[in-house]
C-alpha positions in Angstrom: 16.6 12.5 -10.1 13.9 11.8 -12.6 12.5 14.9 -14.4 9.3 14.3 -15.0 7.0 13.8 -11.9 6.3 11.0 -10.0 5.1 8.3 -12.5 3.5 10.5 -15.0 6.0 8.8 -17.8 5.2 5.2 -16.9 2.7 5.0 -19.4 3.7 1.2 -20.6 1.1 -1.6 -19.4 1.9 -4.1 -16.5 1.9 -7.5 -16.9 -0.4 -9.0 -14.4 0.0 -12.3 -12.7 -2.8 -14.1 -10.5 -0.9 -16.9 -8.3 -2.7 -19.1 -5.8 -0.7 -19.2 -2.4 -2.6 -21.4 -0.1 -6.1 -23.1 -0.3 -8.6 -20.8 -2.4 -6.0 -17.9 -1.6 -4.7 -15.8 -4.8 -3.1 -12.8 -5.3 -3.3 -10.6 -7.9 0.0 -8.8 -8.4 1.2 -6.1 -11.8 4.7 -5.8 -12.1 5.1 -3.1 -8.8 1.3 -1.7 -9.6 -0.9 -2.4 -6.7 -1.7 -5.8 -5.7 -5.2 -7.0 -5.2 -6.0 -10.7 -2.8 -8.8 -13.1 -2.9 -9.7 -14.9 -0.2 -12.5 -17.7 -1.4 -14.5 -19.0 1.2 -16.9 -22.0 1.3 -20.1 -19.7 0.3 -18.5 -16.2 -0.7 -15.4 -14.5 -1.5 -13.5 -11.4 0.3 -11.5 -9.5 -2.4 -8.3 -7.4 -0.7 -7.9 -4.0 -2.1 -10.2 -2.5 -4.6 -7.9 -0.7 -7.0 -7.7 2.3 -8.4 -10.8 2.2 -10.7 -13.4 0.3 -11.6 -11.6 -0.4 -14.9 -9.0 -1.7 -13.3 -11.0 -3.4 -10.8 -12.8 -5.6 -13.4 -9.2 -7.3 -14.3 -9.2 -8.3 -10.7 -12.9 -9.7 -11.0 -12.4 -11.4 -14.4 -9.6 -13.5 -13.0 -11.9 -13.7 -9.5 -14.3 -15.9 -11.9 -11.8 -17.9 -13.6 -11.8 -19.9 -10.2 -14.7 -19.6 -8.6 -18.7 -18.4 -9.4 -19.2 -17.3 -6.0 -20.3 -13.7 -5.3 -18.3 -11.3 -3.8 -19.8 -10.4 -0.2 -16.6 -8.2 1.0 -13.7 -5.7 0.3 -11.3 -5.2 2.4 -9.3 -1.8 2.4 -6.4 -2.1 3.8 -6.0 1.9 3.8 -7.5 4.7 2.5 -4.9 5.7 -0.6 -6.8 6.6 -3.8 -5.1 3.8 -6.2 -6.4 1.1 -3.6 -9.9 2.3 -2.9 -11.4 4.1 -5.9 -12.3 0.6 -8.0 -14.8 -0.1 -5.4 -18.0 0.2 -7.0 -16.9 -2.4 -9.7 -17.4 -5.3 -7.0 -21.1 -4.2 -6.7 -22.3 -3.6 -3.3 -20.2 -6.1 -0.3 -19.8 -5.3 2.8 -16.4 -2.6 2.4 -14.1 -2.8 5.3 -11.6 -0.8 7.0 -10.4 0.4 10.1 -11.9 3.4 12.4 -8.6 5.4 11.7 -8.3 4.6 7.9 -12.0 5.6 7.3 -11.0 9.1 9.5 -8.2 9.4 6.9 -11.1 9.4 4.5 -13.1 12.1 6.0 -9.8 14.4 6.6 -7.9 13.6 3.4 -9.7 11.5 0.9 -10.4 13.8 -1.6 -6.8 15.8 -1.4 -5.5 12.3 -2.0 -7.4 11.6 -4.8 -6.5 14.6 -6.7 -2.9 14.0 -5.6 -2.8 10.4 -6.6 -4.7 11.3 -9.8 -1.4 13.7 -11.2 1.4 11.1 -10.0 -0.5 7.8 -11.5 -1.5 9.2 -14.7 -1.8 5.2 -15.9 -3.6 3.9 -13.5 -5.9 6.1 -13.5 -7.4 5.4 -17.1 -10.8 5.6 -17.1 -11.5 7.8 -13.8 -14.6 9.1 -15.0 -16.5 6.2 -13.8 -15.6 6.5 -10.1 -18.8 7.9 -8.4 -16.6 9.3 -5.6 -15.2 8.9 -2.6 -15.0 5.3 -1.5 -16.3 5.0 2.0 -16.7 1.8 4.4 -19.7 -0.3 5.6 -18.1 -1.8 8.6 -15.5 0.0 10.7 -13.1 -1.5 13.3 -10.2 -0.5 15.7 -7.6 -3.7 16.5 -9.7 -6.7 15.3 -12.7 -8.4 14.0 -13.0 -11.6 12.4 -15.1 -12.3 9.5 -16.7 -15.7 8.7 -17.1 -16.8 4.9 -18.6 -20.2 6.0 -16.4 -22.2 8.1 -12.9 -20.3 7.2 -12.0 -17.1 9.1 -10.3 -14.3 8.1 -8.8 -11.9 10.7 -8.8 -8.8 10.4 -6.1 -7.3 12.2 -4.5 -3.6 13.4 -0.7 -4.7 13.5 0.6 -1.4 14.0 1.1 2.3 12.1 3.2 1.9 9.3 2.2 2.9 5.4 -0.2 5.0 7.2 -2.2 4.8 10.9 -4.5 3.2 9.3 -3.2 0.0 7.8 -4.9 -3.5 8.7 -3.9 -7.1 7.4 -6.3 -9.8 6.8 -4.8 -12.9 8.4 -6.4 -16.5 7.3 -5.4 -19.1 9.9 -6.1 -21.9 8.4 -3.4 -21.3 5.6 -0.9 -19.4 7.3 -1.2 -16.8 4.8 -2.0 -12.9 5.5 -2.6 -10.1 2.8 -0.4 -6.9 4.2 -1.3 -4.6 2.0 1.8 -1.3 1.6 3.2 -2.9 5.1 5.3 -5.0 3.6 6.6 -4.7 -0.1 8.9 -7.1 -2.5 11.8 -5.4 -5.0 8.9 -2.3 -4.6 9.9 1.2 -3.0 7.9 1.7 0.5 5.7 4.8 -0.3 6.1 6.7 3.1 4.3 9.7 2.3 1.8 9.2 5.2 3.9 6.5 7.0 5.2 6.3 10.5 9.2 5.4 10.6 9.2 4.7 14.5 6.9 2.5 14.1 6.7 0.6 11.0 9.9 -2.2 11.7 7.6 -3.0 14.9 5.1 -3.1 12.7 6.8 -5.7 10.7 8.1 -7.4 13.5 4.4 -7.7 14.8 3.9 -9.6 11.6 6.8 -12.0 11.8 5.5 -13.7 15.0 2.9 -15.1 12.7 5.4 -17.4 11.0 3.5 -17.2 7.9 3.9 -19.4 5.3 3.0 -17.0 2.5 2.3 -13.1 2.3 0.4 -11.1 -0.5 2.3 -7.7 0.0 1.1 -4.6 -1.5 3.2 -4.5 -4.9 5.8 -6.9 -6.0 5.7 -10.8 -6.2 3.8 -13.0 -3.9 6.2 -15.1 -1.4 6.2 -18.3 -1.1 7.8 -20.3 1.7 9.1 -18.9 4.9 12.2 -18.1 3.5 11.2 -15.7 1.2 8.3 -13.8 3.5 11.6 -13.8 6.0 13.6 -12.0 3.3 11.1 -9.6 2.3 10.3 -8.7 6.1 13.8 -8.0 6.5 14.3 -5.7 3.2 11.0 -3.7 3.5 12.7 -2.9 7.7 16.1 -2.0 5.5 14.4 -0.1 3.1 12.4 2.2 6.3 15.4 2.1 8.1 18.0 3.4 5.2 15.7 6.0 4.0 14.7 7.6 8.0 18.4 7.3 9.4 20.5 10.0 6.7 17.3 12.3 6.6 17.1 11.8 10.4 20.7 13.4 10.9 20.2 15.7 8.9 17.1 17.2 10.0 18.2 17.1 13.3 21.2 19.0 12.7 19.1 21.7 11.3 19.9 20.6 7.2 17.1 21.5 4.5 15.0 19.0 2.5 18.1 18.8 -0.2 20.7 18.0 2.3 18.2 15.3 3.3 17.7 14.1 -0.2 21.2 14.1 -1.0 21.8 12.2 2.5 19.5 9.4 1.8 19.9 8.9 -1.6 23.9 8.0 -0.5 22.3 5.6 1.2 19.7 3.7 -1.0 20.3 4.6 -4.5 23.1 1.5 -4.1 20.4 -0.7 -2.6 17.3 0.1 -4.1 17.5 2.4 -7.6 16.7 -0.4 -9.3 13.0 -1.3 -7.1 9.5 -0.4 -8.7 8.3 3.1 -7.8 11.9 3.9 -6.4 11.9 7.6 -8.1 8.6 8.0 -7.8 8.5 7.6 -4.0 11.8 9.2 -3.3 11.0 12.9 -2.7 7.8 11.9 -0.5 9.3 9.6 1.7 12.2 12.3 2.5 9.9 15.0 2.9 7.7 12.7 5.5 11.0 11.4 6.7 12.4 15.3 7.5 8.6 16.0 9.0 8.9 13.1 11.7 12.6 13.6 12.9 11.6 16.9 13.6 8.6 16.1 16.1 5.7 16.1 13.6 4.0 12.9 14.3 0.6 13.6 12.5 1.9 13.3 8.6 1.0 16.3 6.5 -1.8 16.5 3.9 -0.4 16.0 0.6 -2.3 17.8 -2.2 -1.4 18.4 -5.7 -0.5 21.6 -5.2 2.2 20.4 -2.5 3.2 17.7 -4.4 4.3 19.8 -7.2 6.2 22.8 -5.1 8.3 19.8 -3.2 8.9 18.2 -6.5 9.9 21.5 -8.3 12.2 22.3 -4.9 13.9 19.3 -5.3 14.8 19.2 -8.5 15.9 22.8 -8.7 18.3 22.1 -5.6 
């Protein structure tokens, strides 16, 4: 395992890419950083994810007005996590979206994320001291709404718990495209921290039915054609599955968190080592992995403190 913590040594730039994947769709993606969508509609424009600063959250807008001059009227948050919500003020003041459950995540986590996120991002989080504080949404939902920019719809969807209980996708008909935030990933480590492993291939299989012709996942590449939104369905489900089975038995049998560790990293390290965030992710998803195959449904607060007494565990095991 990695010595230092989470990502604290990825201090190297991404290189950012902004591909169009369906009619006045784009997605913003950084080398296995969080990914960002636009969805441009015939009067306004929906951005997906905020970032983790405003700093970060003007690259997003800068290439926003390479295509299009038309303001921003609404953010979509797909969850509540620090590195996708904190960049909000950037975009001025849209209508912010998320779902009843990810704005309760807010209220009983937000700012223990935040400081948590803060020590395992170190990069991303360049520039913090412009964030005013805790980003909070407008417009609330639980398991739909549509929004109308003009004549296209976007909807705004509760698929299932997965990344968190929280997540929503932003699904635009017209295209056959949807924006699935941490739900689904490509050649990027699932950070299940807060997720739900029960549920999260339903989750995914929830998504299939759409028979998409592109996604814009949370970090890695944007796919294009069926085939490869098929593929990544199916390695995000292997990914949840690989890491919950070995830390399943274990737990169950009554093993500690470094049986566990040892367990699924038999597993994955073959399949995955070489996937963005992999290390980083790692110890979290095992320790939320242990929680849930022992009956803890409700994922634990992670604070900075925690963070560093699992890591330190870990490593000394």
């Amino acid at each position: 395992m990695s010595k230092q913590f989470a990502s604290a040594g990825d201090t190297a730039d991404k290189q950012t890419s902004f591909t169009e994947i369906g009619d006045g769709l784009w997605a913003f993606t950084a080398e296995g950083d969080p990914n960002s969508g636009i969805i441009i509609g015939d009067d306004s424009v929906m951005v997906i994810e905020a970032q983790a600063t405003p700093r970060l959250a003007r690259k997003v807008i800068a290439h926003v007005r390479e295509v299009t001059d038309k303001p921003i009227s609404h953010l979509v948050l797909t969850h509540y996590h620090a590195v996708r919500v904190l960049g909000a003020s950037a975009y001025g003041a849209p209508t912010i979206i998320m779902s009843d459950a990810a704005r309760g995540m807010v209220m009983e986590r937000g700012q223990e994320d935040w400081e948590s996120e803060f020590d395992r991002f170190p990069r991303l989080f360049q520039g913090h001291e412009e964030i005013p504080g805790l980003t909070w949404p407008t417009t609330t939902f639980t398991g739909r709404m549509s929004v109308h920019l003009g004549k296209r719809r976007v909807d705004l969807m509760q698929p299932g718990r997965a990344h968190t209980a929280g997540d929503i996708v932003a699904h635009v008909p017209d295209a056959g495209v949807m924006f699935t935030g941490d739900i689904v990933e490509y050649r990027s480590a699932c950070y299940c921290g807060d997720g739900h492993f029960a549920d999260w291939p339903r989750t995914l299989e929830t998504i299939r039915a759409f028979d998409l012709d592109a996604i814009a996942p949370g970090r890695g590449d944007a796919l294009m054609g069926r085939d490869m939104v098929g593929k990544a369905l199916d390695s995000t489900a292997d990914f949840i599955r690989s890491t919950y089975d070995p830390v399943a038995r274990v737990a169950l049998r009554g093993g500690d968190l470094a049986e566990a560790m040892a367990a699924c990293r038999a597993v994955c390290d073959p399949k995955f080592s070489d996937y963005a965030i992999y290390e980083h992710c790692l110890p979290f998803n095992v320790a939320r992995a242990h929680d849930e195959a022992r009956g803890l449904d409700h994922p634990r607060i992670w604070t900075a403190a925690r963070d560093k007494e699992m890591w330190t565990a870990l490593q000394e095991s």
